[in-house]
N, C-alpha and C positions, 0 to 999 in steps of 0.2 A: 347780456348775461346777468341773470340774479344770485348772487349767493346769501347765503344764512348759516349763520355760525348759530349753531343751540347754547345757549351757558344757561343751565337751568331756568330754564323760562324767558332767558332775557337774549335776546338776536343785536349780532351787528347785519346790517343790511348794504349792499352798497349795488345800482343800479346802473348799466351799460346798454346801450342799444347802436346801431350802427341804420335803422330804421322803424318805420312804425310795423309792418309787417311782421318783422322780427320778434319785437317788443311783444305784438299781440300775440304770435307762436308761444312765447314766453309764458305767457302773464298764461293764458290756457293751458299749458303744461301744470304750472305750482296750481290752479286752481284746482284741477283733478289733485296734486298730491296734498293738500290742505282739508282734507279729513275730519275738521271737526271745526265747532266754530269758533272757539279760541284763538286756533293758528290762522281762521280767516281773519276774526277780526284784527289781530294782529299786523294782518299781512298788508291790510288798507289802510290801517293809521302809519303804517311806515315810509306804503305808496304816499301818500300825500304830503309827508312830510316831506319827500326829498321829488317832488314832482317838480316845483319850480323850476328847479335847475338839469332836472331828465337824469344828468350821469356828472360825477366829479372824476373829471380825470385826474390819473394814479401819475404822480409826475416823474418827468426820467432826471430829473435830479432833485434830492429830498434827501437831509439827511440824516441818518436812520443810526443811533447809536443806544448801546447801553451802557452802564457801569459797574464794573468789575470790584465790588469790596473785597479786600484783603483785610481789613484790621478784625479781630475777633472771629478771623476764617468765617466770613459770613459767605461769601460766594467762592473762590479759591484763593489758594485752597481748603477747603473745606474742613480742614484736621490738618495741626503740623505736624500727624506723625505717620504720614504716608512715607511710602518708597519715593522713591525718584521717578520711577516709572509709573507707578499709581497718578505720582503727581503729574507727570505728562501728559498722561493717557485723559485723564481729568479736565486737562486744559484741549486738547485735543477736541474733545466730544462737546465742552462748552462753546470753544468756537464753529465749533459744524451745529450745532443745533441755531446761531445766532444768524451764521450764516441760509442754512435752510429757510432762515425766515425774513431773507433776502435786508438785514442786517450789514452796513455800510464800515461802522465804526465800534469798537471798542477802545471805550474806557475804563484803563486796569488801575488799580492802584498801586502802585511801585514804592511809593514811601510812607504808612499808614500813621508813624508814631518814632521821627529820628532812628528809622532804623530800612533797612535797602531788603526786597526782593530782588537784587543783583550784586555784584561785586563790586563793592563800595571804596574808595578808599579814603573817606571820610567817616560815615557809619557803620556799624554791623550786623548781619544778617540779621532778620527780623527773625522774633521768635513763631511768631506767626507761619511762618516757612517751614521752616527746619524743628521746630521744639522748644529751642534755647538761644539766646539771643548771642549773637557770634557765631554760632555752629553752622559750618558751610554743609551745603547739600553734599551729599554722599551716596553712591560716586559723583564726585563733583560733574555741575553743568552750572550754566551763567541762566537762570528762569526768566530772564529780561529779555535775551538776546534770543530765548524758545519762544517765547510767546510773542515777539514781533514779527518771526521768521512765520511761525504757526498763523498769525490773523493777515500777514501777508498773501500765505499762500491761498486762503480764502478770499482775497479778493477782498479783505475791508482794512482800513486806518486803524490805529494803532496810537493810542492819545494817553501817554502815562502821567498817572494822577498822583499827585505829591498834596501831602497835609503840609503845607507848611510850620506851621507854630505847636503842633501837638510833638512833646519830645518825652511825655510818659503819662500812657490812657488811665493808671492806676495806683498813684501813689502808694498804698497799700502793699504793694509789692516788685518796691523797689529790690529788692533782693536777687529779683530776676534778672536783674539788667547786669548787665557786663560789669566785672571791676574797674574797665575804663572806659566808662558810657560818658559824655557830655556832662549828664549833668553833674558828675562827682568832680570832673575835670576844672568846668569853669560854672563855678555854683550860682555866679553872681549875674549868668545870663538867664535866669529862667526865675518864674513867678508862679508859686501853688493857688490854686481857685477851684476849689471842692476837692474832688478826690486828681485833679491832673498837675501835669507838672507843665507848663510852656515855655516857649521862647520871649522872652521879652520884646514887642516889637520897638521899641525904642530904641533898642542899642545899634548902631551902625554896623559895629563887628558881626551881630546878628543879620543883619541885611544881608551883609557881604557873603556872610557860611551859609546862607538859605539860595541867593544865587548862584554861590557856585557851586553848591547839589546837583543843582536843576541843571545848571550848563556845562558840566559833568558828563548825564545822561543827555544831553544835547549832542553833545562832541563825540562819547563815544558807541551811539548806541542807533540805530536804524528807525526813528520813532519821524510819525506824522504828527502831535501836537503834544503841547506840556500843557497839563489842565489843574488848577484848585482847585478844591469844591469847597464849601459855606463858610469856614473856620478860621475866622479871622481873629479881632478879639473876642472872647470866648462869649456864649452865649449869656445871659444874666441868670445868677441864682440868684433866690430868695434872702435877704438879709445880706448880701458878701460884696463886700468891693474887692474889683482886681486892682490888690496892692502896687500901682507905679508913681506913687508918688515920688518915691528920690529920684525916678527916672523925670520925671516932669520939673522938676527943680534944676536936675541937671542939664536937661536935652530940651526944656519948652521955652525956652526964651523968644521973644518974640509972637505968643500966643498967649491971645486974652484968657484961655478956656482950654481944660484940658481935651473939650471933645473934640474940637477943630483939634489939638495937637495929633488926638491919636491916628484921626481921619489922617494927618499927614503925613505920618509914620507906615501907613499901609499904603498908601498911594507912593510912596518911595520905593515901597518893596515892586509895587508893580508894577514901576516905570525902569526897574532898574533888571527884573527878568525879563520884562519885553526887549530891553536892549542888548542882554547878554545872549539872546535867542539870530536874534538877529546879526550881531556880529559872528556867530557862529554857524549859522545853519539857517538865515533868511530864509526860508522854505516851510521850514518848522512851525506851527500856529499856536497862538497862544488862547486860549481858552480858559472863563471863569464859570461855576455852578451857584451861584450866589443864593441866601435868604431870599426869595421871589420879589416883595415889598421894598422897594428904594425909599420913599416914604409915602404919607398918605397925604391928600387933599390939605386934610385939617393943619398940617404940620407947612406942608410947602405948595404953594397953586400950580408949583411943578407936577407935583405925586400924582397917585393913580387916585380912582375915587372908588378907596379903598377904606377899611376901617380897621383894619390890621393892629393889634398891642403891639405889634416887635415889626420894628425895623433894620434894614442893614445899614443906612443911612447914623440913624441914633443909635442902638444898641449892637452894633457887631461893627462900627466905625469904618464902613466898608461905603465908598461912595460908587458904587458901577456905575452910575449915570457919567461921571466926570469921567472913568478910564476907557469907556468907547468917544466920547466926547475927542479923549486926547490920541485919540489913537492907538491909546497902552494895549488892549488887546483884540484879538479878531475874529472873536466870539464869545458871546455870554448862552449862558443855557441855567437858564432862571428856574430854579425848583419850587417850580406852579404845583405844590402838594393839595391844591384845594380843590372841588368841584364845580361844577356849573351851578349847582343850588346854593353854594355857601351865602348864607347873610353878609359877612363881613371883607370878605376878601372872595369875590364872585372870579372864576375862573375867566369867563370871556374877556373881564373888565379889566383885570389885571393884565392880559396878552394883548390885549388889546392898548393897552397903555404902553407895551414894550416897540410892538410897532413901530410907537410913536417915535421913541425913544433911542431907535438902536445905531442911531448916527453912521449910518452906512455898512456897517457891519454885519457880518453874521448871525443872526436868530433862531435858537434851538429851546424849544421846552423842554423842560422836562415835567416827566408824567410820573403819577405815585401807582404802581400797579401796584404793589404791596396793599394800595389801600382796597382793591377790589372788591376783597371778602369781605368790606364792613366789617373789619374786628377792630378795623386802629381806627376809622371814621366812621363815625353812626349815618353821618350826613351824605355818606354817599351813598345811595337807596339805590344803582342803576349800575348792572352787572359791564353794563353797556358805553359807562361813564368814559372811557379814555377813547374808545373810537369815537364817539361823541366829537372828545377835545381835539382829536385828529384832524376830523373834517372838518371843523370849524378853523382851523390852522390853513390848512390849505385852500380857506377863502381869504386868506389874509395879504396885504403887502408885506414885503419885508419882512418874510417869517420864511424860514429858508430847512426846517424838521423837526424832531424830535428825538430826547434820548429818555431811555426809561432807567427807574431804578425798583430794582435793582435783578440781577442777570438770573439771582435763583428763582424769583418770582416769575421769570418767564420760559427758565428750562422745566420748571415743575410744572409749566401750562396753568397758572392761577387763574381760576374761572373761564378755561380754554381759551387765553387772553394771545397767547402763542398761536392758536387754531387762526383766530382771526387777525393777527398778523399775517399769514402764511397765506390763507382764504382770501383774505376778503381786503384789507388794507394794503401789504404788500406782496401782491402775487407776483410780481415783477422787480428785477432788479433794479436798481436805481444809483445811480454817479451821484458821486459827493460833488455838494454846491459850486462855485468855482470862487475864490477871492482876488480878482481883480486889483487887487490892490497889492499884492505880490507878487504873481505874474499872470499877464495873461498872453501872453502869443503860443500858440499850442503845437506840438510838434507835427512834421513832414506826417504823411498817410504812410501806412505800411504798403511795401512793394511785392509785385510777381506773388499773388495768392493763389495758391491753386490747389484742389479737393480733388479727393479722388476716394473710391471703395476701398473699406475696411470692414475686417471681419464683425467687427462693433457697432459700427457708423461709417459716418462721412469723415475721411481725416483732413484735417487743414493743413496745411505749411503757408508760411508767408517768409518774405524778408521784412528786417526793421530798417525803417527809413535813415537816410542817414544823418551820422552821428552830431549830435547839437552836446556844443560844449554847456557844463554846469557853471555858470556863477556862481562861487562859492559867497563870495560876499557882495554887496550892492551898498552905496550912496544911499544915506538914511538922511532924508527932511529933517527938519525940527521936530521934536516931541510934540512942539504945541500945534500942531497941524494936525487935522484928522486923519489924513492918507499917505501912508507913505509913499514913495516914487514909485509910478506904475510904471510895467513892463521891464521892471531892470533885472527877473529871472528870464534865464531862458534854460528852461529843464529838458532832460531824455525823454523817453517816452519810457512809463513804470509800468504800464498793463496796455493789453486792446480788449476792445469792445467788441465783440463777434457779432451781428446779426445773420439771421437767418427768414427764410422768404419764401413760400410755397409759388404753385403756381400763379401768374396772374396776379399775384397782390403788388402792390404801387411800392418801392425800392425807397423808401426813406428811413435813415436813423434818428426821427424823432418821434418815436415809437416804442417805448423800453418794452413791450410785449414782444417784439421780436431781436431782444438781447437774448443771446443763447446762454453765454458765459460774459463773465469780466475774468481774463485771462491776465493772472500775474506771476507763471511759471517763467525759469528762465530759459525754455526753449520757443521756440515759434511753432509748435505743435499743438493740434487740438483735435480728439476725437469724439464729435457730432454724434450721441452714442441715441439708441432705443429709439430708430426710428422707422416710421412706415415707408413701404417704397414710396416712389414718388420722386417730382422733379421740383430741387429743391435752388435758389438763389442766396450766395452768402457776400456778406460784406465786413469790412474789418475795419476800426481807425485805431488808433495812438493815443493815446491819452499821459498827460506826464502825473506827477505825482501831485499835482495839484487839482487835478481833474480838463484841465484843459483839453479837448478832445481834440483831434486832426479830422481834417473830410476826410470820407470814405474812402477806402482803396477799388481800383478797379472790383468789379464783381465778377462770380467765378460762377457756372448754374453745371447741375449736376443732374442726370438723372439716374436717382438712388435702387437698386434692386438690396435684398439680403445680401449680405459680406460673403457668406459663405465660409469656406475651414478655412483652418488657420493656415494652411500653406496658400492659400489667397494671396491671406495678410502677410503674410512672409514676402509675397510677390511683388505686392503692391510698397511695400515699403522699401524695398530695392529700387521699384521703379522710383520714388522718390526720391532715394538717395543718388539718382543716379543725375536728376535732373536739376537735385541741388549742386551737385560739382557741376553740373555744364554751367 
């Protein structure tokens, strides 16, 4: 199979064959529809670019997220002065268009600015939500506890994204904040640096109120990972120190240099959430979105060979290279905003550096679709530039997906960049990565599957295998270890995986083309809908919430006619019921 996404002049391309025959059936077919010689030439420099390798297969585990901004209602909600229901419906339609584009993960942002898209009992409603900062939604609902339930029932992770150190985006308008906001409360933990107000990372009191946020919404709230993104000490402006000097007199003892002090100051905070994650909810993954550059060549024979002015290493005091190192977290997803052309910070070279880097863990890019339209980057010339970085990801080791930013840039379809996810990149569902490192034993196969005609489709029933107790908590290594103790979850089973199988084709689940659904309802029901007659083969496994998947269940083969009326379906579902009590 060839497809071709059009974005004004510029194609993603991606090429399948299963033989030569085929192939040539193919290639004959677009050569009649290639109509001028533009599209031909086109169509041969793209053949040969990717001839080597014939076809990149689309992998059945890749992990496929985007990012949800909340602060300045940039993606939701869009206006804090929606209904309640606007605001649902909102979320609603964002997760189905992410999902459609067979989209694994979201990540939302739940804490944008010392203030909660949920019910906090530390901070107050974000004004960003509601209007006005404290003002609970109305008719009250909990939009934390909607929108995990909501990106569940779509079949993808649920990763809420906390700023830690930003506590007021706008100095300017302090006015807006609650009369007992933080920072009126306890003045002396926070430091102004241009127009913001933050947390002090030096103070320990501070460590402590920033962990137990996070492990807050750990403990009470249904979420698959707690994620940063870049925001550590604040990025550099022109001419301005950020004032911690009394903090450094107080708190640096034992440090030559305030840079190493500050580096230590953030590496406490993230040794000290990765632990409170884990005493709580071992299950839960801890995820950073760093500055991309850790450092360059010039600076450390460590860094990438890169030429970067700003690094996270020097100038945002953030060492990621040490926190996978020690095990502190279990994914980085490095914001690579740059191109494959760039001079200074070359996109392959830098991912390629992370590779190297990512000490057993998790590997997710992230990609700038925003930068598509060439308005925010001159230097990206090529409409085509992120499937590009795609495919070149997926020749890599140790590079495990991608997440894009940001969610409006791909419900708006920016330079039909949505078309070819949905076409051409991800036309197939895809299981999130698996981390071995917190559990891997994968739960029993589901039992007694059996299909039968429905006025719609094929309907499913299975039984769920049985019951595996949760370990709530597990035996934690040494921090200074890279890997925590393996195998010491042992999870439910949170979704199955439905395959489906025409005549004659070969019965294997490592094929995500013949994933029908990832099924995370809580019944054992599934309606196989809009299909041709025909005789069809289904299989189903277990998958816990980590992705760990179960072998297959016995297989069940059907042969499909039209469902016919609904007093069919009426029949048939009787007859189900009847064979579920036996």
């Amino acid at each position: 199979m060839i497809i071709f996404i059009n974005s004004n002049g510029n194609y993603c391309l991606s090429i399948y064959w299963r033989n030569v025959s085929n192939f040539i059936t193919i290639i004959s077919y677009f050569l009649l529809m290639l109509n001028n010689y533009k599209k031909l030439i086109l169509f041969f420099l793209c053949y040969l670019q990717y001839s080597v390798t014939f076809a990149q297969e689309i992998p059945k585990r890749e992990f496929r997220g985007v990012w949800v901004a909340g602060v300045m209602n940039l993606d939701f909600p869009t206006s804090n002065r929606q209904t309640v229901e606007a605001q649902q419906l909102e979320f609603q339609r964002l997760a189905d268009q992410h999902a459609a584009a067979n989209l694994n993960a979201l990540i939302v942002q739940i804490r944008p600015s010392a203030d909660a898209f949920y019910y906090s009992p530390h901070e107050f409603w974000s004004e960003w939500l509601t209007g006005k900062q404290g003002q609970l939604p109305k008719p009250y609902y909990d939009p934390l506890a909607f929108m995990v339930d909501e990106t569940h029932k779509r079949g993808m992770e649920f990763h809420a994204w906390f700023n830690p150190y930003r506590a007021v985006a706008d100095t300017s308008k302090l006015q807006n904040l609650h009369p007992q906001h933080l920072v009126f409360k306890k003045p002396e933990w926070f430091i102004d640096y241009g127009k913001t107000k933050l947390f002090d990372p030096a103070i320990p009191e501070v460590r402590e109120y920033i962990a137990e946020i996070i492990a807050d919404v750990v403990r009470r709230y249904d979420i698959d990972g707690v994620h940063l993104d870049d925001y550590f000490y604040p990025y550099p402006l022109a001419n301005q120190e950020f004032n911690d000097q009394k903090s450094f007199e107080k708190y640096g003892k034992g440090f030559a240099n305030k840079a190493d002090w500050r580096r230590n100051n953030i590496n406490l905070l993230i040794e000290k959430i990765y632990k409170v994650i884990q005493e709580n909810k071992a299950y839960v993954k801890f995820g950073v979105s760093p500055f991309p550059v850790w450092r360059n060549q010039s600076q450390d024979p460590k860094g990438s060979a890169t030429t970067g002015g700003l690094t996270s290493y020097d100038h945002l005091f953030a060492d990621t290279k040490l926190w996978l190192e020690k095990g502190w977290i279990d994914y980085i997803a490095p914001q690579n905003y740059f191109s494959i052309q760039s001079e200074k910070v070359p996109y392959k070279t830098l991912t390629t550096w992370w590779t190297a880097n990512a000490a057993g863990k998790h590997l997710y890019i992230g990609h700038a679709v925003y930068k598509l339209n060439g308005k925010e980057d001159s230097r990206w010339t090529s409409k085509g530039e992120i499937c590009d970085q795609i495919r070149f990801n997926r020749q890599q080791k140790n590079l495990q997906g991608s997440a894009f930013f940001s969610s409006k840039y791909l419900t708006t379809n920016t330079e039909k960049f949505q078309d070819s996810l949905r076409q051409v990149l991800y036309p197939y569902p895809a299981l999130v990565p698996t981390m071995d490192w917190k559990a891997s034993s994968p739960p029993q196969p589901p039992k007694n599957l059996q299909a039968f005609q429905a006025k719609q489709g094929v309907l499913l029933h299975w039984q769920s295998p049985d019951n595996q107790l949760i370990a709530k908590k597990i035996n934690i290594q040494s921090l200074n270890t890279t890997t925590s103790k393996k195998n010491s979850l042992v999870l439910p089973p949170a979704y199955y995986v439905i395959y489906r199988f025409e005549a004659n084709e070969v019965l294997t689940i490592d094929n995500p083309q013949k994933i029908v659904a990832i099924h995370r309802a809580k019944d054992n029901f599934f309606i196989d809908k809009n299909l041709p007659n025909g005789t069809y083969t289904y299989l189903i496994t277990a998958a816990d919430r980590l992705h760990n998947e179960s072998l297959a269940s016995e297989k069940v083969t059907i042969q499909y006619q039209d469902g016919g009326s609904w007093a069919d379906f009426l029949i048939t579902f009787a007859e189900v019921a009847k064979k579920i009590a036996e």
